[in-house]
N, C-alpha and C positions, 0 to 999 in steps of 0.2 A: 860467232854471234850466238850466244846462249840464251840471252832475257826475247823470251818471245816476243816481246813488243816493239822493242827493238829489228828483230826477225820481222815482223810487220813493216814497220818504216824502211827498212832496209831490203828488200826481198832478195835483193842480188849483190847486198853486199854493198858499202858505203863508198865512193867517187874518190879517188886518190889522184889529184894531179899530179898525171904523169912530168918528170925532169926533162925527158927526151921521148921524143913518137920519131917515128920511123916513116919512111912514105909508104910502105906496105901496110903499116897501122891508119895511116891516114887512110888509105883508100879504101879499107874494113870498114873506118867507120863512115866515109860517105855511103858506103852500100846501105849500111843499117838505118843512117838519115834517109836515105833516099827510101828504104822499105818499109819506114814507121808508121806515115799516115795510111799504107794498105793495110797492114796489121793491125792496129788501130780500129780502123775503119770497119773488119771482119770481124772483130771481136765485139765492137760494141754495137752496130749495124742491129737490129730488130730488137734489143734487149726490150723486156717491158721495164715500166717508168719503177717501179719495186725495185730493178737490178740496179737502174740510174741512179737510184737516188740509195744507194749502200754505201754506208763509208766503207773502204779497205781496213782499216782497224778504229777502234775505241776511240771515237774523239778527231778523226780522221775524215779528209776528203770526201764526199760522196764519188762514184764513177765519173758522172756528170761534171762536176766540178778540177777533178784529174782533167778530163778531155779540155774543157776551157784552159785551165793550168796551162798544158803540152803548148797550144795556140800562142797563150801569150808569150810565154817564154820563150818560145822555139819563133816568133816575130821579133823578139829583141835578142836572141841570139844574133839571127840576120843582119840587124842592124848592128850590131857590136863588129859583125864581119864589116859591114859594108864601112863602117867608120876606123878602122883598125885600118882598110884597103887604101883609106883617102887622105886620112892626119897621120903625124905623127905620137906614137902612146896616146890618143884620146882618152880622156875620162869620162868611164861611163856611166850612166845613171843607174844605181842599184834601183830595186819600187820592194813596196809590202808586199810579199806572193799573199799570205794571209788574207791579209784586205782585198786584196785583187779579188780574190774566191767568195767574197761575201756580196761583192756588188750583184746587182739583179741581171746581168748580161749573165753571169755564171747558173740562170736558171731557164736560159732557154736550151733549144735541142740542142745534143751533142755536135748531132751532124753540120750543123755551121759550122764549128770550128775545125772537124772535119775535114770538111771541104778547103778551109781557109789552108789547112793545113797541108793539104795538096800541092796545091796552089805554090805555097810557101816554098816547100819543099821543093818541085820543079826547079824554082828559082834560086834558089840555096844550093843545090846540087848542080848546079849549071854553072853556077858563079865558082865553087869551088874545083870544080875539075878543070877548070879553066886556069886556075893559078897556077903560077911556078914556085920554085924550093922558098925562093927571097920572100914570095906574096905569106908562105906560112908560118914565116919567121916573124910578121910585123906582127903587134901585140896591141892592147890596151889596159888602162889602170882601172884593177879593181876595188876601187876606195873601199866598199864595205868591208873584203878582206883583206888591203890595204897589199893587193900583189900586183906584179907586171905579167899577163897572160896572153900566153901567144897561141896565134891563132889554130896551130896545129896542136895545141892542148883544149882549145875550143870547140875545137871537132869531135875530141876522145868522150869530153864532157858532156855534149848533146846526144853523141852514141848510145852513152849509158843513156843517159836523160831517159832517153825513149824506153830504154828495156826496164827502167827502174821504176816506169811508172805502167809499163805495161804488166810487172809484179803486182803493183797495186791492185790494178783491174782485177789482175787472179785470183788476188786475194777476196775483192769485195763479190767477186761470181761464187766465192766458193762458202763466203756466208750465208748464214741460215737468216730468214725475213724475220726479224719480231712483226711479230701483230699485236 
């Protein structure tokens, strides 16, 4: 990755679903799911409302607006698990992340979703070490990018999820405030 803006959106490198995970890749990244909302949590935890409100790059998320992101998506990840566990290939509902960020729920404190995120987590990492090889195998249809994704490529993708936006964060702590 060479165009710096690029290098922004991407801090760690763009999400490649994987063809085949491994059960040892699975269980890496339930660890990372399961440690996200505490890192998370410690990194943005006392920021003042200046650090909150920084996009990560030009035209970009505020901090603030990343943490709500993390919640809602990593809430319909879940539910993509729990529905992938109970139908066969369900089709899931894609939503605008965009829009989602512009509504006014994405202007109160971080720490709600935070917490929700916890919470979440708990229960997502409960649910999944509890699966067997078959439970990783069941999938769902992603009409927007029109693929069959299974659940243990679900996992790899939330793994990143967390670290890709935990780059964000770095990125937006490490700009300078305009005044």
């Amino acid at each position: 990755m060479e165009n710096p803006l690029e290098q922004l959106q991407f801090p760690i490198g763009r999400f490649t679903l994987p063809s085949a995970v491994t059960e040892h890749e699975i269980s890496l990244a339930i660890e990372r799911i399961a440690e996200f909302p505490q890192v998370l949590k410690e990194t943005v935890t006392r920021l003042p409302e200046t650090k909150l409100n920084t996009p990560y790059r030009p035209g970009g998320w505020t901090v603030r607006q990343v943490v709500h992101h993390c919640a809602d998506s990593h809430m319909n990840a879940f539910i993509r698990f729990k529905l992938a566990l109970t139908e066969n290939d369900p089709v899931i509902k894609p939503y605008d992340q965009a829009k989602w960020a512009m509504q006014v729920d994405y202007t109160i404190d971080p720490l709600i979703s935070i917490n929700l995120l916890e919470s979440l987590h708990h229960r997502w990492v409960h649910l999944m070490k509890a699966m067997d090889t078959s439970d990783w195998d069941k999938s769902f249809i992603h009409p927007e990018y029109n693929r069959v994704q299974k659940l243990r490529q679900t996992a790899m993708l939330y793994a990143w999820h967390g670290q890709h936006h935990m780059g964000h964060i770095s990125n937006a702590l490490e700009m300078k405030n305009e005044k």
